[in-house]
N, C-alpha and C positions, 0 to 999 in steps of 0.2 A: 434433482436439477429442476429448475425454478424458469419458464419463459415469463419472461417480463417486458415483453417487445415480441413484432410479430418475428423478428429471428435472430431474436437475443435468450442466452439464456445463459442462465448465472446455476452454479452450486456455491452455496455458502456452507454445509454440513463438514467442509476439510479442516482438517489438525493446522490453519494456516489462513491466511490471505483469502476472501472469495477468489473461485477460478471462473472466469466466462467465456462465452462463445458468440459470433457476430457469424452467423450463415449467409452467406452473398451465394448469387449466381455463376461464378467462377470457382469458390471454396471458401473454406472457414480462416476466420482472421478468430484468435484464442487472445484473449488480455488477463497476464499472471499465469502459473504452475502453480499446482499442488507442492508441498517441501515434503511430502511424506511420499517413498517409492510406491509403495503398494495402493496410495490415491490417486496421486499421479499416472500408473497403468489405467486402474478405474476409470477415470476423465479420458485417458487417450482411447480408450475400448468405447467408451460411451461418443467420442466424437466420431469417429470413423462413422455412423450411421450417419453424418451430415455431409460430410465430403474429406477433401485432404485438406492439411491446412498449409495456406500459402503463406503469414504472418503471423508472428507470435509476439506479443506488443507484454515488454512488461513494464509496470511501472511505475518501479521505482528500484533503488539501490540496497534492500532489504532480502534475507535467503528467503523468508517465507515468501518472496515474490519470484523468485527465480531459478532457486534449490529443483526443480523438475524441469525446467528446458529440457536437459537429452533426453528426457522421454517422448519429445513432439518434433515432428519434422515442421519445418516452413523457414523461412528466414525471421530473426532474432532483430527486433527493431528496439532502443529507448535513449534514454539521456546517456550522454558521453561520460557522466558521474557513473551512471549503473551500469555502463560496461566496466570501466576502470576498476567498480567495486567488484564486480562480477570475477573480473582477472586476476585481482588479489586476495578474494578469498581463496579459503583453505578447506578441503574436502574434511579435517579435524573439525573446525567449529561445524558444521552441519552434522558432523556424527556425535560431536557434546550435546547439541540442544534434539538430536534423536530417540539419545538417552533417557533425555526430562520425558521426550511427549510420545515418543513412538521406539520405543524399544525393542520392541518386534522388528523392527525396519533392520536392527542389524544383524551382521556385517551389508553393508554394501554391496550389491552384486558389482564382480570386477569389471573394470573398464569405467565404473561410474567417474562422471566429470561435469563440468559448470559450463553451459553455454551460452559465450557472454552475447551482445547485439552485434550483428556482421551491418549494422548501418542503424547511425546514431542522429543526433538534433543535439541543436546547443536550447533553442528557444520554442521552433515551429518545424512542422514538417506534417505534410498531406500523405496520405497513400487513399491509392484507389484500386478498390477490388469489385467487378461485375458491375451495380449501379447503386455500389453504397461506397460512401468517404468517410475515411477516419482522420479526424483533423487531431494530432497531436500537439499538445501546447505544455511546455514549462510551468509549473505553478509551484513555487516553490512554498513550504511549510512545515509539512511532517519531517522532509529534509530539501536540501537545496536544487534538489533534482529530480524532484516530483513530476508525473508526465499525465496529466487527464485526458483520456479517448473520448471525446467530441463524434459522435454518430447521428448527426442531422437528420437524415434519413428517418430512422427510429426514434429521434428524439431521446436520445439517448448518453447519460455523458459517466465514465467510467473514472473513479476518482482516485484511485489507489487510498490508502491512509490520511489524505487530507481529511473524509471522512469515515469514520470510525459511527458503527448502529450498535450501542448497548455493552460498548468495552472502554474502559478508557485510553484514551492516543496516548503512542508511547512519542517521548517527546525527547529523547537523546542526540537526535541532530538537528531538531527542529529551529525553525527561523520564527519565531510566535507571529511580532509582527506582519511578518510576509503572511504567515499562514492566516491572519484574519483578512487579509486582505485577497487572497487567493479564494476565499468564503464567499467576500461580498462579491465577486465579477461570477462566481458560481451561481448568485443567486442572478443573474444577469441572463442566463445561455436559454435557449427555450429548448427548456427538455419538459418530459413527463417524468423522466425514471432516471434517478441517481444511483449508481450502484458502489457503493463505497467500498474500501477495501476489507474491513471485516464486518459485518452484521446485515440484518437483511436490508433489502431497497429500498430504498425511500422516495419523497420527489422534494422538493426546494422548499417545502412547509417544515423540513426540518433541519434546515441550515441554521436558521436565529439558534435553536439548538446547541448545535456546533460549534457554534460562534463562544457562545457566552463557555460550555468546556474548556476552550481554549482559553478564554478571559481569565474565567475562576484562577486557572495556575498559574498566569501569571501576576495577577492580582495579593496570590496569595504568596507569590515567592518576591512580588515587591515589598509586600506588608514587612516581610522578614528582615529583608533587607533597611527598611525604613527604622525597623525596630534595634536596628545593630548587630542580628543573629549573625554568627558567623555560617559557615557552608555546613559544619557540624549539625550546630545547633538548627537549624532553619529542616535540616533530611529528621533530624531528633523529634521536632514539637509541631512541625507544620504537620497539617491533614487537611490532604484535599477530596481523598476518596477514602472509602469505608476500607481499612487496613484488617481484613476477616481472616485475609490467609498470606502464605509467603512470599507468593507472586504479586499479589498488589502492593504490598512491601516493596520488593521491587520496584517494582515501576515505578515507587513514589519516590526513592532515591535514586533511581534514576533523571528522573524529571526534573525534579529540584536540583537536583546537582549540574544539569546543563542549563535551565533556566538562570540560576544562581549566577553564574557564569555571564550568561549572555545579558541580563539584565544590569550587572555589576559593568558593563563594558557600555551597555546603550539605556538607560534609565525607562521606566515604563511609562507609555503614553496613551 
C-alpha cells in the first residue's frame, strides 16, 4: 500500500482495479474493491487500522471494480449505470473470470453476493466526511458511466479506467470521443496526484499520454474503415498493440469490434 497524499493511500499490487483509501477525521471513505476474495479480506484487515468505513465509492460499472463490496461495511455510493450493472450481474461470470486469474479463490465462500450503490448520481454529487469533500462527477469514456473522485483537499482526483498506467484501456463500452474529452477537463482540475484505475499514480504530465492511446485506436479503426475492411478483416490485420500473448488478442478484438461499431455509426473527428 502506496500513500500518495497525506491520507490517501492507494494499493495497486491486486489481481484487479487499484483499490484506495481517503482517512478523514470521522472514518475511511474506500474508492473500488479488490475482485479477488482473499485481497479483498487483505485490504479490509489492512483498513481497519485507519478507522470504519462510512463510504465505499466505486467507480464504474466493471466486476474488477465492485466484485468485493460485501467484504467492506459503509454505504455503497456510484452511477445509477453501475448499480443497474451491479444488479444484473451474475455470481457465474465472477466465478468464469476467477478461473482465468485466481483459481484458488474457488468455490465462493457461501452467502457471497454483489453489493450494488444504496444511493446513486446521474451527473454530480458531493459527500462530506470530517473535513474532506469527495466531489463525484460523471465523465463518461471507458464507459458511459464513469465517476472520478475529486478530493480537493488532497489534491487528489481518483479516475477509475478513464486512466489506465502501462496496460492498455479496454475499450468495449467506451464513448472514444466523450473519453478525450473527459482527458482534456482532467487536465484542467488542480490536483498533484491522479490515481487511475490500473497502474501506478501519476500527476497530469501524463494525460497528453492518455490522450494520444485513445487517439491511436481510433485512428487506426478509422483507417480500416476508410480502407473498406469489413469488422472481420479490420479484428484480422489491424495492430494497435504488441499481440505477444492471448490476452492482448483479446483486447484487440475486443476494441475494434466496438470501436468498429461506434465509428461506422458517428465518423471520426
Amino acid at each position: 500500500m502506496k500513500k500518495v497524499a497525506a491520507s490517501v493511500y492507494v494499493e495497486t499490487g491486486f489481481r484487479g482495479c487499484n483499490a484506495s483509501l481517503v482517512v478523514t477525521g470521522e472514518g475511511v471513505v474506500m474508492i473500488d474493491t479488490p475482485q479477488v476474495p482473499a485481497e479483498a479480506r487483505q485490504w479490509r484487515d489492512e483498513i481497519t487500522r485507519h478507522g470504519e468505513v462510512v463510504y465505499l465509492i466505486n467507480t464504474e460499472p466493471h466486476g474488477d471494480h465492485y466484485s468485493g463490496n460485501m467484504f467492506f461495511g459503509g454505504t455503497v455510493v456510484g452511477h445509477e449505470g453501475t448499480r443497474e450493472a451491479i444488479r444484473t450481474a451474475t455470481v457465474k461470470q465472477l466465478e468464469d473470470m476467477l478461473r482465468r486469474v485466481a483459481p484458488e479463490s474457488l468455490p465462493l465462500e457461501k452467502g457471497f453476493r454483489f453489493r450494488p450503490p444504496t444511493i446513486t448520481l446521474s451527473q454530480r454529487l458531493t459527500l462530506h466526511l470530517g473535513d474532506h469533500t469527495f466531489r463525484l462527477i460523471n465523465l463518461p469514456g471507458h464507459s458511459p458511466y464513469q465517476v472520478a473522485v475529486f478530493v480537493p483537499e488532497e489534491r487528489v482526483v481518483f479516475t477509475g479506467d478513464n486512466v489506465v498506467n502501462g496496460t492498455p484501456p479496454f475499450m468495449h463500452q467506451a464513448l472514444p470521443f466523450e473519453w478525450l474529452k473527459t482527458l482534456d477537463y482532467l487536465e484542467k482540475l488542480e490536483v498533484d496526484v491522479i490515481v487511475p484505475g490500473h497502474g501506478e499514480p501519476c500527476d497530469q504530465s501524463y494525460l497528453p499520454t492518455m490522450k494520444a492511446t485513445v487517439r491511436k485506436w481510433i485512428d487506426a479503426v478509422a483507417a480500416a474503415i476508410k480502407q473498406g475492411m469489413s469488422l472481420e478483416e479490420a479484428q484480422e490485420k489491424v495492430a494497435v498493440i504488441d499481440l505477444a500473448d492471448e490476452r492482448a488478442r483479446m483486447i484487440q478484438r475486443m476494441n475494434i469490434g466496438h470501436l468498429y461499431e461506434v465509428l461506422k455509426a458517428t465518423p471520426a473527428r
